[in-house]
C-alpha positions as CSV (number, residue, x, y, z in Angstrom):
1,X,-46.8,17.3,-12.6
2,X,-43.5,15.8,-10.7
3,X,-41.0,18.0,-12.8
4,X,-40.8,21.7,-11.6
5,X,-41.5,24.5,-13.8
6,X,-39.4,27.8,-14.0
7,X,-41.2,30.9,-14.3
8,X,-39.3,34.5,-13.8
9,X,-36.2,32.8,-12.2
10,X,-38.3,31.1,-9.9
11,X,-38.6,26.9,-9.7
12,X,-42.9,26.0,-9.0
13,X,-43.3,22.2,-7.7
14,X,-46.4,20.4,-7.5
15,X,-46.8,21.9,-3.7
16,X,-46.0,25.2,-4.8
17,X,-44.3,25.8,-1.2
18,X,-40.6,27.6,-1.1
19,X,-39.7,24.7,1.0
20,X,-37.7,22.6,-1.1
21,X,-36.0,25.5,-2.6
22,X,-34.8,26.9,0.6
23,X,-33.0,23.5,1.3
24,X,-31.5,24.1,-2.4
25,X,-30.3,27.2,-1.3
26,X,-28.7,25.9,1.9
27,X,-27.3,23.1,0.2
28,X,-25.9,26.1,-2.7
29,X,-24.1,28.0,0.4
30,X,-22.7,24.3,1.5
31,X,-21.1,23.7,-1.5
32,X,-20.2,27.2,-2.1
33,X,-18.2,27.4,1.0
34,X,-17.0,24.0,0.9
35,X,-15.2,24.7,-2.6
36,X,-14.3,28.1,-1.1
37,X,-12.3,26.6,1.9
38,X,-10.7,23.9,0.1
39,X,-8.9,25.8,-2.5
40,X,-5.5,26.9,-1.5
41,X,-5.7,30.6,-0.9
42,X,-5.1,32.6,1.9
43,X,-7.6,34.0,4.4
44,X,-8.3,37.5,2.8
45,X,-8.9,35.5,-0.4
46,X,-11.5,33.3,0.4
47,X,-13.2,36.1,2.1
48,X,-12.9,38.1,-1.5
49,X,-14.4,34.9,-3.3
50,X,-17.2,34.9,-0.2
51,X,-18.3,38.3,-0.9
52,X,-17.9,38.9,-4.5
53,X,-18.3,35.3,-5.9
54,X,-20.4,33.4,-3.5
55,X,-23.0,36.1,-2.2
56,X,-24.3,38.0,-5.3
57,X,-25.2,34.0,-6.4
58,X,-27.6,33.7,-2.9
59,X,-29.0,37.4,-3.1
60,X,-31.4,36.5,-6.3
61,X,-32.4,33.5,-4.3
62,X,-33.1,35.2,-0.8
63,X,-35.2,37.7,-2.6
64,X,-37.8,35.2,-4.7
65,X,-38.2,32.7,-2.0
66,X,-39.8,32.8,1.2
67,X,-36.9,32.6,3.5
68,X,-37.7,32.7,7.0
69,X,-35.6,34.4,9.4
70,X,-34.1,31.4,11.1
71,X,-32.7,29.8,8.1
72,X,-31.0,32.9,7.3
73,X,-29.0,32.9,10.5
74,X,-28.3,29.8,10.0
75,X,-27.1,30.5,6.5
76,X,-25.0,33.3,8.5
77,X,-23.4,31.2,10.9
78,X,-22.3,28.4,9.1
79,X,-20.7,31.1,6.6
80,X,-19.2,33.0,9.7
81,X,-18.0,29.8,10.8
82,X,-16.6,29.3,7.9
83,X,-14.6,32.6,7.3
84,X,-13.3,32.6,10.9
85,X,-11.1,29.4,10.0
């Protein structure tokens, strides 16, 4: 009962909630941006990688979990934040 199950792309836990999976998804964008700002390419590059590398991987994600509204800005701030370096 402790180890997920995947069913149609989707990860079930014991408390079949979309809680844990939404912090897997902020912790994806984290990571995602992280590598994106640390590899040494200019500006308009990173922003290529960010829209064509980056967000087709979270749009699969946003659409099978329950994301709320507020975590999405959030997504959308750190990820302007981000680019605007």
């Amino acid at each position: 009962m402790s180890s997920p199950i995947k069913c149609l792309g989707k990860w079930f836990d014991a408390s079949l909630q979309d809680r844990d999976n939404v912090r897997k998804l902020e912790q994806q964008v984290q990571d995602g941006l992280k590598k994106i700002d640390s590899c040494g390419l200019p500006g308009k590059f990173k922003a290529w990688l960010y829209q064509h590398a980056l967000l087709p991987r979270l749009i699969l994600p946003m659409m099978l979990y329950e994301v709320s509204g507020t975590a999405v800005e959030a997504l959308e701030r750190s990820a302007s934040r981000h680019l605007r370096k």
